[in-house]
C-alpha positions in Angstrom: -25.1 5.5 -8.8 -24.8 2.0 -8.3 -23.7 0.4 -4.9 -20.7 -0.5 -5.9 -19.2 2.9 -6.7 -20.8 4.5 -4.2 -18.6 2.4 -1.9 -15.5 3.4 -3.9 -16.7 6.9 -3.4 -16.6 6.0 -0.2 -13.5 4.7 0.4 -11.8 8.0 -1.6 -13.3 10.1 0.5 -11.8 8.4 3.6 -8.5 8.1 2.2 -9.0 11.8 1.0 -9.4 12.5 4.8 -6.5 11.3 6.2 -4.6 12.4 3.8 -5.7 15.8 5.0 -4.7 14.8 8.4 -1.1 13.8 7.4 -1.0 17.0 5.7 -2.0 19.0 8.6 0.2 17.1 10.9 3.1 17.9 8.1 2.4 21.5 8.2 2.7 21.5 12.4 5.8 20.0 11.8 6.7 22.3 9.0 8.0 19.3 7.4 8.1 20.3 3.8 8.7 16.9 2.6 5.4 14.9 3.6 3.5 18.4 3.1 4.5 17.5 -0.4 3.7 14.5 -0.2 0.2 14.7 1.5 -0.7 17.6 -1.0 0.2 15.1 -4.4 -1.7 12.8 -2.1 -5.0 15.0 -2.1 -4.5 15.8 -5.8 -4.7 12.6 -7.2 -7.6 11.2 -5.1 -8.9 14.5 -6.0 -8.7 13.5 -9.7 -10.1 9.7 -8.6 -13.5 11.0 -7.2 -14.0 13.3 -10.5 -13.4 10.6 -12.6 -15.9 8.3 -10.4 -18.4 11.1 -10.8 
């Protein structure tokens, strides 16, 4: 892997964790809206990383 996608990688997988947080904080909150939100979130940088790899 070169060094610059290793840093992308890098930066998905941070963005990937807070969008984990916001959906845990959405799901305390049972706020059905950003839990919607947060999971398309996680999906699509989920479909990022594979495309990285």
């Amino acid at each position: 892997m070169e060094k610059e996608m290793i840093t992308i990688l890098a930066q998905l997988l941070t963005a990937m964790k807070d969008a984990v947080y916001e959906l845990e904080k959405a799901q305390k909150a049972k706020d059905l809206d950003k839990i919607a939100m947060a999971k398309s979130e996680i999906i699509n940088l989920k479909n990022q990383i594979d495309r990285l790899l």
